[in-house]
C-alpha positions in Angstrom: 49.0 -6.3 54.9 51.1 -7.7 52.3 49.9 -6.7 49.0 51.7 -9.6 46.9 50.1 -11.9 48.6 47.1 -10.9 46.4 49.0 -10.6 43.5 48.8 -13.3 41.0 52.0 -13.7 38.8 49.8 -14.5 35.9 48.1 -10.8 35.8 51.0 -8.9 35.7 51.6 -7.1 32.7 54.8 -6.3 32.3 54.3 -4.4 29.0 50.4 -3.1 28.0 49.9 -3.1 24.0 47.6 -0.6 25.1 47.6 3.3 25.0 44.0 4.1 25.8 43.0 4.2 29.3 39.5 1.7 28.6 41.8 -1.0 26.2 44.3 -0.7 29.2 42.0 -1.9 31.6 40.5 -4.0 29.5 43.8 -6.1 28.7 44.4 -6.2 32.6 41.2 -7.6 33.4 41.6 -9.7 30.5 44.1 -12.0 32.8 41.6 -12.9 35.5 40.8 -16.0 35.3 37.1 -17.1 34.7 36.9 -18.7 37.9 37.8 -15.0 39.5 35.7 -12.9 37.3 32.3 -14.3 35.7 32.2 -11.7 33.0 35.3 -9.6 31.9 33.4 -7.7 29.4 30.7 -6.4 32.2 33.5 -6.4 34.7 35.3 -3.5 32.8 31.9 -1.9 32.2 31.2 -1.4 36.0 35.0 -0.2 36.1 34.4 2.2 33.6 31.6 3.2 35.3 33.2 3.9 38.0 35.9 6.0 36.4 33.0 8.2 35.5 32.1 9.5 38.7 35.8 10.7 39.7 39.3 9.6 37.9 41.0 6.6 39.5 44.6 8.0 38.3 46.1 9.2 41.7 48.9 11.1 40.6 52.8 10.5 40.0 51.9 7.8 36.9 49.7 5.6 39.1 45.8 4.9 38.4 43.8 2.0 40.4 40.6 1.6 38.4 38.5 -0.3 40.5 34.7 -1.5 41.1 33.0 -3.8 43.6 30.6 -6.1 41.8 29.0 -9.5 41.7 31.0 -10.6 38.7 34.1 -11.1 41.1 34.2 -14.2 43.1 35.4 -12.5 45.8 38.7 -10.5 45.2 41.4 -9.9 42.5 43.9 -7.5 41.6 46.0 -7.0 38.3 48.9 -4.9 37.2 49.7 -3.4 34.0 52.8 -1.0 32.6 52.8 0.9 29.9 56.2 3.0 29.3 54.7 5.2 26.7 52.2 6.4 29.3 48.4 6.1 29.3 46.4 9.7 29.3 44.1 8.8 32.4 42.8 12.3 33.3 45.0 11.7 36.5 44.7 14.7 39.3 48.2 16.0 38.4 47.4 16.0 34.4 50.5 13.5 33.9 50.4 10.3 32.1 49.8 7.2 33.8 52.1 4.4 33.8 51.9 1.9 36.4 47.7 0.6 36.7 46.5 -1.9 39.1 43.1 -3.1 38.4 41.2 -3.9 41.5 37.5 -5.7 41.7 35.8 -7.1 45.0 32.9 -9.3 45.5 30.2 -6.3 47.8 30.9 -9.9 50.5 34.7 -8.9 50.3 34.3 -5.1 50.8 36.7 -5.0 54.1 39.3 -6.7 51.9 38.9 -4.6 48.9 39.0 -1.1 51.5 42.2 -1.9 53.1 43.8 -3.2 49.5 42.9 0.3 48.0 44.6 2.3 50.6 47.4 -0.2 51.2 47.9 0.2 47.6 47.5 3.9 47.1 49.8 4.4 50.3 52.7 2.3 49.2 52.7 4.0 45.5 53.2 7.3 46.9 56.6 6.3 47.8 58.8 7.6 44.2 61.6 4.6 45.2 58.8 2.0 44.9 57.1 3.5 41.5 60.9 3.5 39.9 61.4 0.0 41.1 58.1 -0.8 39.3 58.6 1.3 36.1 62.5 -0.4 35.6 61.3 -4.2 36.8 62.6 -6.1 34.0 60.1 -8.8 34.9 57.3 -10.4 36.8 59.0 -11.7 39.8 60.9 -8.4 40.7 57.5 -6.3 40.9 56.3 -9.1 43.2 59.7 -9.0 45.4 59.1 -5.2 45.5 55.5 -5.6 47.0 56.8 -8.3 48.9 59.0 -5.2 50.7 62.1 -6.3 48.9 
């Protein structure tokens, strides 16, 4: 699976303005478009909701906040970084600094399964975080989930 693929240039944030974890994913989801996601505000709820039951931060800087809900069309997939770091209540107690915000459509649930792992797999590698954290822009974090 090639993760860029899903990844639209547009909902990339290169730079969050954001230092708390719900404003964070707030300002990712807040570059789907509103064909993707009906509702952004409900969206982020039903994240945040999620983020209840367990922490989405993964370790080594990385979080994946995600939710599967009717107010996705079907699939989508955004990227924030913040170099300050974003307190996350990640499962190593460190700062998180590269987010992807994931939401699936319940119809797109085989999609949004293997995307999560895919995801959480390739981000254990520390080459591709640091290629990710020093990206000067938009089209080198695609070219780096594009295996490049």
């Amino acid at each position: 699976m090639n993760i860029a693929e899903y990844i639209k240039k547009e909902c990339l944030v290169m730079d969050l303005s954001s230092n708390i974890k719900e404003d964070a994913i707030a300002e990712v989801a807040a570059t789907f478009s509103d064909e993707s996601v009906k509702d952004k505000q409900l969206f982020v709820k039903e994240i945040l909701q999620r983020e209840e039951e367990g922490s989405t931060g993964i370790g080594f800087g990385v979080a994946i906040p995600h939710a599967r809900t009717d107010q996705v069309k079907d699939f989508v997939i955004g990227f924030g970084r913040s170099k300050a770091g974003i307190e996350f209540n990640s499962i190593d107690k460190q700062k998180v600094h590269i987010i992807f915000v994931l939401g699936a459509n319940p119809d797109y649930m085989s999609l949004y399964l293997r995307m999560l792992a895919e995801l959480a797999k390739y981000l254990m590698y520390e080459d591709v975080r640091e290629k990710i954290i020093a990206a000067a822009d938009t089209e080198y974090v695609l070219r780096v989930f594009n295996k490049g």
